[in-house]
Biopython code that builds the backbone (N, CA, C, O; Angstrom):
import numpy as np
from Bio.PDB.StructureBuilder import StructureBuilder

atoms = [
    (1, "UNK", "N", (4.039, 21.148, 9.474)),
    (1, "UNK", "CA", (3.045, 20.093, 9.438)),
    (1, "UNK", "C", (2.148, 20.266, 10.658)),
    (1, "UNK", "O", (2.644, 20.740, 11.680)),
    (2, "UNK", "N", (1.079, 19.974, 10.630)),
    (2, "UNK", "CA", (-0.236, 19.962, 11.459)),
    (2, "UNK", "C", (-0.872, 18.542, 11.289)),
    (2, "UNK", "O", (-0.819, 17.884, 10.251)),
    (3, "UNK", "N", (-1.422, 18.200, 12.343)),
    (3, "UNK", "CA", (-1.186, 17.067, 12.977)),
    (3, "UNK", "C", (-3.045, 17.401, 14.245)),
    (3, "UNK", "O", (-2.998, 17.988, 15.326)),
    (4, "UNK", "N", (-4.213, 16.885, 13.685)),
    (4, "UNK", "CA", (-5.284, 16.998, 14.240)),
    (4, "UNK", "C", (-6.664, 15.661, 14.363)),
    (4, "UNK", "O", (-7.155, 14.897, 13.532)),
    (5, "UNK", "N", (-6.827, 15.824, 15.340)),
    (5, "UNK", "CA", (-7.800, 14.368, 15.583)),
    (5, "UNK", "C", (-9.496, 15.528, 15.585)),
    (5, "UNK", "O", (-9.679, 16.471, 16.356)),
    (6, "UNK", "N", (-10.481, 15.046, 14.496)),
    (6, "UNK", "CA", (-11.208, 14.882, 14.626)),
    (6, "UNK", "C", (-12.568, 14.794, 15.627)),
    (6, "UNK", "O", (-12.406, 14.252, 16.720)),
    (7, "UNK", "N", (-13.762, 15.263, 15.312)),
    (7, "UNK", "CA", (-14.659, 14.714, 16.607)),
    (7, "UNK", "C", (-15.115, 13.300, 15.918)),
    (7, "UNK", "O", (-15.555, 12.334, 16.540)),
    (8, "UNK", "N", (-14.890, 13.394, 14.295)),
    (8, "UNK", "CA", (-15.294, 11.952, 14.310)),
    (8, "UNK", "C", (-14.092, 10.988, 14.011)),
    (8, "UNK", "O", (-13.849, 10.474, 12.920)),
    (9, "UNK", "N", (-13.361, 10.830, 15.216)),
    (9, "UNK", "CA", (-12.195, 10.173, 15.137)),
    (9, "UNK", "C", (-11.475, 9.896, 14.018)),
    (9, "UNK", "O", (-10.793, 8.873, 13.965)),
    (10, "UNK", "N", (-11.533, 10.678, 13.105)),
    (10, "UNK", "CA", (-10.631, 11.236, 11.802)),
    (10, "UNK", "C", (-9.576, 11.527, 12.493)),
    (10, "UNK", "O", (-9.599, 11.917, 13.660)),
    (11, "UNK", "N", (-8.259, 11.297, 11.589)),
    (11, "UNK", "CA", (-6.804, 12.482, 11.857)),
    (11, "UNK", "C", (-6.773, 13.436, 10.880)),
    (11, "UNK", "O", (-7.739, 13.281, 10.133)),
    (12, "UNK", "N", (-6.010, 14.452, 10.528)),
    (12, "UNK", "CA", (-6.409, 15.320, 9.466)),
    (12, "UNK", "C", (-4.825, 15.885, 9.654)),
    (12, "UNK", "O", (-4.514, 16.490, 10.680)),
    (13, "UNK", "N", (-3.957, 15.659, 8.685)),
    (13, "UNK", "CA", (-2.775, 16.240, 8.356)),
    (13, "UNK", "C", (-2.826, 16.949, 7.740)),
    (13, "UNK", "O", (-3.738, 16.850, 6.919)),
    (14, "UNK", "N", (-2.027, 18.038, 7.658)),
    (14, "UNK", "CA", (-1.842, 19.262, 6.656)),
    (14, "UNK", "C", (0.019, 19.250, 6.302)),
    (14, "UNK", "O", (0.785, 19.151, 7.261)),
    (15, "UNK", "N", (0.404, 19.326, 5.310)),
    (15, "UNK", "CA", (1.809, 19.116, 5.054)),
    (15, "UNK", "C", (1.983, 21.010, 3.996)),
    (15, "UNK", "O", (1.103, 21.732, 3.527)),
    (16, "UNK", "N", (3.095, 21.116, 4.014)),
    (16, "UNK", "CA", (3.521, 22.223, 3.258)),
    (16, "UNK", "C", (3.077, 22.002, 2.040)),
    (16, "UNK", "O", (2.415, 20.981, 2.224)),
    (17, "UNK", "N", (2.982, 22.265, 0.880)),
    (17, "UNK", "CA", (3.024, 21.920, -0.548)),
    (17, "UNK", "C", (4.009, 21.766, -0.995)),
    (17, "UNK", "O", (4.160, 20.832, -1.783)),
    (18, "UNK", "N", (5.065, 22.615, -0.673)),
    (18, "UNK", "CA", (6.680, 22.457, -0.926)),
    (18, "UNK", "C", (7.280, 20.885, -1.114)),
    (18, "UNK", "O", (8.259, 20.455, -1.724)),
    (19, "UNK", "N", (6.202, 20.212, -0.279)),
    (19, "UNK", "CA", (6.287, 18.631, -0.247)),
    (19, "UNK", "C", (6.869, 17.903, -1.599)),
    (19, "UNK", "O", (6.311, 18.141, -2.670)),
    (20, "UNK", "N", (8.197, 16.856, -1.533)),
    (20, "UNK", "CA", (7.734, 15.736, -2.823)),
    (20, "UNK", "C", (6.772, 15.230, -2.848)),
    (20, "UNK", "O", (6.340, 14.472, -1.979)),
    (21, "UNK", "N", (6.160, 15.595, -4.004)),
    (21, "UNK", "CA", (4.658, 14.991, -4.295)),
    (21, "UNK", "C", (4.662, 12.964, -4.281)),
    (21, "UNK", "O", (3.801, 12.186, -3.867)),
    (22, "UNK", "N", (5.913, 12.724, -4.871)),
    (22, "UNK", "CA", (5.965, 11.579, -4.783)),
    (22, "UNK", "C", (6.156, 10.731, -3.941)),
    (22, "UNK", "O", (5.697, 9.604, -4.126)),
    (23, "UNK", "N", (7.022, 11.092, -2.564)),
    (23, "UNK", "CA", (7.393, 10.360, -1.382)),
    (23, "UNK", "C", (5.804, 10.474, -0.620)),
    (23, "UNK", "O", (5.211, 9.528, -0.100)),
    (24, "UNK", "N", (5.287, 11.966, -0.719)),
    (24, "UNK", "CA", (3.707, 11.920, -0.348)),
    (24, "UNK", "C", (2.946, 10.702, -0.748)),
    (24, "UNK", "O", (2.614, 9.723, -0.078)),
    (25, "UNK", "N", (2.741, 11.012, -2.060)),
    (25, "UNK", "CA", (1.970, 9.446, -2.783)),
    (25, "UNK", "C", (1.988, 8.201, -2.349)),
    (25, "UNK", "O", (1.093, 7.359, -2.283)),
    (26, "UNK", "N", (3.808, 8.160, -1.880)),
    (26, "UNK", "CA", (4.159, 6.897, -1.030)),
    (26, "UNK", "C", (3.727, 6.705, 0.133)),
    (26, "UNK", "O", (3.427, 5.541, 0.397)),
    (27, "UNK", "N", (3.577, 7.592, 1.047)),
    (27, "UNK", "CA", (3.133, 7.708, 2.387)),
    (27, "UNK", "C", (1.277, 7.454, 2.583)),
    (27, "UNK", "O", (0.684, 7.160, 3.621)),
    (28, "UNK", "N", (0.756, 7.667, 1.345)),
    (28, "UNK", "CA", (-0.735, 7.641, 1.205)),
    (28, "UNK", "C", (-0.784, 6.426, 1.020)),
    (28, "UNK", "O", (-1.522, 5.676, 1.658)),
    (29, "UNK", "N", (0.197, 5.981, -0.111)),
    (29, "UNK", "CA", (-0.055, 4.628, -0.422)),
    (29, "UNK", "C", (-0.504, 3.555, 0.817)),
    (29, "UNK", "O", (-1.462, 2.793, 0.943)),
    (30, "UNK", "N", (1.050, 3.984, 1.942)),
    (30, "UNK", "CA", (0.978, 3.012, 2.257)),
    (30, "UNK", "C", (0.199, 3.298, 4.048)),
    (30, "UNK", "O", (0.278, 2.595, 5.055)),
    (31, "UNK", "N", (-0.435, 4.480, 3.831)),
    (31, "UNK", "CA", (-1.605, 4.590, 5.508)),
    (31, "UNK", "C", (-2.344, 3.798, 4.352)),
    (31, "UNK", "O", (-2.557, 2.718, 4.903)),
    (32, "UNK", "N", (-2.855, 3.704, 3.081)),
    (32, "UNK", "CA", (-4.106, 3.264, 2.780)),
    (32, "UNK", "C", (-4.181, 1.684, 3.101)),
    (32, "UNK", "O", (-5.205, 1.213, 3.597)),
    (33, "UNK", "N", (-2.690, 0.619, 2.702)),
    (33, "UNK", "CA", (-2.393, -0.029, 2.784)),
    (33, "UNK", "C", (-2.544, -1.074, 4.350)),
    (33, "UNK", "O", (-2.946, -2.234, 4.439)),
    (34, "UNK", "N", (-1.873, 0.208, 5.848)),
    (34, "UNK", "CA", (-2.222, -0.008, 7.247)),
    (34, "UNK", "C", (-3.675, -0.416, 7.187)),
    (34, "UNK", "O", (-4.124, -1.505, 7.546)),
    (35, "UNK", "N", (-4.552, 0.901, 6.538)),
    (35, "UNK", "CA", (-6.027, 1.279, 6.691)),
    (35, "UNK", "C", (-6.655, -0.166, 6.482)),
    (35, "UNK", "O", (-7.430, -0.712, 7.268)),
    (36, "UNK", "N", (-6.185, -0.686, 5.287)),
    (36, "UNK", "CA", (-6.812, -1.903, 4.337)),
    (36, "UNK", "C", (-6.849, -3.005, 5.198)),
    (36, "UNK", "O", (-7.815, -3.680, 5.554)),
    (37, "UNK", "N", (-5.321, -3.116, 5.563)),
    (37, "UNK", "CA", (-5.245, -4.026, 6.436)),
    (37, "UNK", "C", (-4.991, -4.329, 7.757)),
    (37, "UNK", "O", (-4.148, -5.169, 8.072)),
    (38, "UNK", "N", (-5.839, -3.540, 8.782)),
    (38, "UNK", "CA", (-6.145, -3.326, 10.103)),
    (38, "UNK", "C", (-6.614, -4.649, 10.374)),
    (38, "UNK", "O", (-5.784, -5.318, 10.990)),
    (39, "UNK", "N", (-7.566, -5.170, 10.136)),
    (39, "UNK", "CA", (-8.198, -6.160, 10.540)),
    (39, "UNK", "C", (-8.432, -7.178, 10.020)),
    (39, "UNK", "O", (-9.397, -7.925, 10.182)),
    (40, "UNK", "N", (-7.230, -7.307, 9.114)),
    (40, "UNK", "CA", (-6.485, -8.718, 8.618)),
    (40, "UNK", "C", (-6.207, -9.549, 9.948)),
    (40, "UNK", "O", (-5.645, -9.143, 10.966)),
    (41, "UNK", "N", (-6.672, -10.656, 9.724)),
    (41, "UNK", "CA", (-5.639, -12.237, 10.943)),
    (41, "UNK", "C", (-5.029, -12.610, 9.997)),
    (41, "UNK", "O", (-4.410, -13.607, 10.368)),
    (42, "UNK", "N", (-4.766, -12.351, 8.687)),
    (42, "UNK", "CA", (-3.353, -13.094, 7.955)),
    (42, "UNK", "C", (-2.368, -12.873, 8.508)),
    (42, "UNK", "O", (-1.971, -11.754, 8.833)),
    (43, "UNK", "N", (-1.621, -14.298, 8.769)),
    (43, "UNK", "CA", (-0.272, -13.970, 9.104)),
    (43, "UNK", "C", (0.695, -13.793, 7.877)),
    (43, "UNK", "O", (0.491, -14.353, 6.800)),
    (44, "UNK", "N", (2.098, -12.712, 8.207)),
    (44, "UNK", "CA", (2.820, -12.449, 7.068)),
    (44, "UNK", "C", (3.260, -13.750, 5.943)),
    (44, "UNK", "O", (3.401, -13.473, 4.752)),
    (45, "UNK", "N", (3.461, -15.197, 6.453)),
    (45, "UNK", "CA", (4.029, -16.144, 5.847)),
    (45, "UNK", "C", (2.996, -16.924, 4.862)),
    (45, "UNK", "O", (3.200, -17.805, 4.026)),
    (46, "UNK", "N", (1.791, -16.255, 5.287)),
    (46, "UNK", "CA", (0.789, -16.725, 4.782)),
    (46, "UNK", "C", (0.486, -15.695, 3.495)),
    (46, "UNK", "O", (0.840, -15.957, 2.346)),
    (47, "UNK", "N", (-0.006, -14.861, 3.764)),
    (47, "UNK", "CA", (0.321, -13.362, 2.443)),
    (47, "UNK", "C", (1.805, -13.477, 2.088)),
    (47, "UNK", "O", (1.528, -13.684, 0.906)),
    (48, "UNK", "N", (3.301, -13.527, 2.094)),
    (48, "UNK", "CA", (4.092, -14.074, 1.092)),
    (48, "UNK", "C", (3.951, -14.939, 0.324)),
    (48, "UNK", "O", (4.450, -14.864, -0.799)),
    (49, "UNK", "N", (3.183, -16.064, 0.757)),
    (49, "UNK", "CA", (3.633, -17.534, -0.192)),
    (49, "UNK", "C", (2.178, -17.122, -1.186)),
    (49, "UNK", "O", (2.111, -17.648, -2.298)),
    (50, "UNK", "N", (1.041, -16.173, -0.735)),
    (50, "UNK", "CA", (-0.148, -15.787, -1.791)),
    (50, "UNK", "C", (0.272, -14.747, -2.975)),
    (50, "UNK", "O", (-0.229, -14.653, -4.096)),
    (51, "UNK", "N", (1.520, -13.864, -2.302)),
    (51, "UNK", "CA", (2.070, -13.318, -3.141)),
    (51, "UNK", "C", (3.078, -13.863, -4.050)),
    (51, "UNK", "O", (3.024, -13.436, -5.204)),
    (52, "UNK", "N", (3.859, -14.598, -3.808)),
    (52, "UNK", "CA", (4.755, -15.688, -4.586)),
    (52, "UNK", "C", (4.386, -16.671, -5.473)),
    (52, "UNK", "O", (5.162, -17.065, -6.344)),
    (53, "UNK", "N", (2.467, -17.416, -5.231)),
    (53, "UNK", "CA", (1.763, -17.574, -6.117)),
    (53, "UNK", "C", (1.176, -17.498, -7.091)),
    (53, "UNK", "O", (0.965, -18.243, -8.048)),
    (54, "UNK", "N", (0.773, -16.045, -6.664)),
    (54, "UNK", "CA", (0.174, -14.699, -7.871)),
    (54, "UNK", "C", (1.182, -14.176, -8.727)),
    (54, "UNK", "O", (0.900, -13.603, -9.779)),
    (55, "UNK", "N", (2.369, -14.351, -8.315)),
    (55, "UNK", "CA", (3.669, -13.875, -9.279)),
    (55, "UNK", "C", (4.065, -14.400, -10.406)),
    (55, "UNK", "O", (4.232, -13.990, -11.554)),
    (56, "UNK", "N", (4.265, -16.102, -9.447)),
    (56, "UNK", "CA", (4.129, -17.309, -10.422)),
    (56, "UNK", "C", (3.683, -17.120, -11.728)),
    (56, "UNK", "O", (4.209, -16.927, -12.824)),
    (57, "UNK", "N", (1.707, -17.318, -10.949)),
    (57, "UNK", "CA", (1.003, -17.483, -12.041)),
    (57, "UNK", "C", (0.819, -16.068, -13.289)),
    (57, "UNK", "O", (0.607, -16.084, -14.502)),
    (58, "UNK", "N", (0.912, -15.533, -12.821)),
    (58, "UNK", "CA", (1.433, -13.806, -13.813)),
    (58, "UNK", "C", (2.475, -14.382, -14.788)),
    (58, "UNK", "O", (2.222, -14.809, -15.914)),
    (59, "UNK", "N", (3.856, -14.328, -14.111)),
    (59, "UNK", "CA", (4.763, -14.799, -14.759)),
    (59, "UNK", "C", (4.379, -15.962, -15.952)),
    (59, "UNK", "O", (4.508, -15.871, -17.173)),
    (60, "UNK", "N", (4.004, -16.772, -15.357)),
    (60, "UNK", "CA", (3.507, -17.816, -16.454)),
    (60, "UNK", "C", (2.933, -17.475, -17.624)),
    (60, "UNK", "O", (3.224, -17.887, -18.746)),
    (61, "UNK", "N", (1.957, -16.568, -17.251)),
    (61, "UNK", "CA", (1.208, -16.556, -18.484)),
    (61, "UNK", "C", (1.231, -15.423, -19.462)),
    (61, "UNK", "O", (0.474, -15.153, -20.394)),
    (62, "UNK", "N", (2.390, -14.785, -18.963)),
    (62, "UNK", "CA", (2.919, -12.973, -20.072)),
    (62, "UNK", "C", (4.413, -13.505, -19.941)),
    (62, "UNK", "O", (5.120, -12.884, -20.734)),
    (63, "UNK", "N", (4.901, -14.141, -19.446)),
    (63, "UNK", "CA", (6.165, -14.727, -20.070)),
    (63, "UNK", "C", (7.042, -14.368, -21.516)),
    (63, "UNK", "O", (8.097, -13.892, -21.935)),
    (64, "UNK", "N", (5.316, -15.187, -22.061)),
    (64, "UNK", "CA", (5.706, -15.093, -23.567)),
    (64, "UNK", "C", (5.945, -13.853, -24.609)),
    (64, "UNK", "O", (6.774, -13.511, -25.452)),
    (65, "UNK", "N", (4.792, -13.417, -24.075)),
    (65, "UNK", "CA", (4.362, -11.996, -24.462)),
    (65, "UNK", "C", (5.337, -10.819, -23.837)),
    (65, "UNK", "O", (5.228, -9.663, -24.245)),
    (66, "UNK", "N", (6.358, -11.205, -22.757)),
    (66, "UNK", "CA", (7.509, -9.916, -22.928)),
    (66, "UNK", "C", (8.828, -10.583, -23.219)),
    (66, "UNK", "O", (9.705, -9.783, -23.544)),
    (67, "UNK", "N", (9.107, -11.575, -23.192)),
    (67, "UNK", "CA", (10.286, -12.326, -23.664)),
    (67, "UNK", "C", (10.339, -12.641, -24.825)),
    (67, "UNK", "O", (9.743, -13.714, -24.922)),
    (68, "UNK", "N", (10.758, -12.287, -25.895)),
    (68, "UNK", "CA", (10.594, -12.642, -27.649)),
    (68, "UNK", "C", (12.372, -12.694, -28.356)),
    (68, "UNK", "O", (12.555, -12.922, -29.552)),
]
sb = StructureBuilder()
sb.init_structure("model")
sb.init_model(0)
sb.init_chain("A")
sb.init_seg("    ")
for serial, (resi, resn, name, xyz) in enumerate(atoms, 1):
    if name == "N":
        sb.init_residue(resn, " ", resi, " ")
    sb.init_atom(name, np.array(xyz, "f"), 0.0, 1.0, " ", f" {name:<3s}", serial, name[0])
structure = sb.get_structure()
């Protein structure tokens, strides 16, 4: 692995290919995820209970439609 900073304050990794493609995917996922949310002021208790909301309301309304 290679491991390089940019002049325009980019990082630039290089990994083997030999790589799991999938634990990769995971690792992209989740710099994109850091990336996204750098400059969030949400606090975590505040994004759980938005996520526990959104679940809710999901749940609620395909309920029907996978439970038969």
């Amino acid at each position: 692995m290679q491991i390089e900073w940019t002049k325009r304050n980019q990082l630039t990794i290089t990994v083997n290919s030999s790589l799991d493609s999938f634990r990769l995917q995971r690792l992209i996922d989740y710099v994109k995820y850091l990336e996204a949310t750098a400059m969030s002021k949400a606090k975590q208790v505040e994004v759980d209970k938005l996520a526990k909301d959104v679940n809710a309301d999901w749940w609620a309304k395909n309920r029907k439609r996978l439970i038969k």
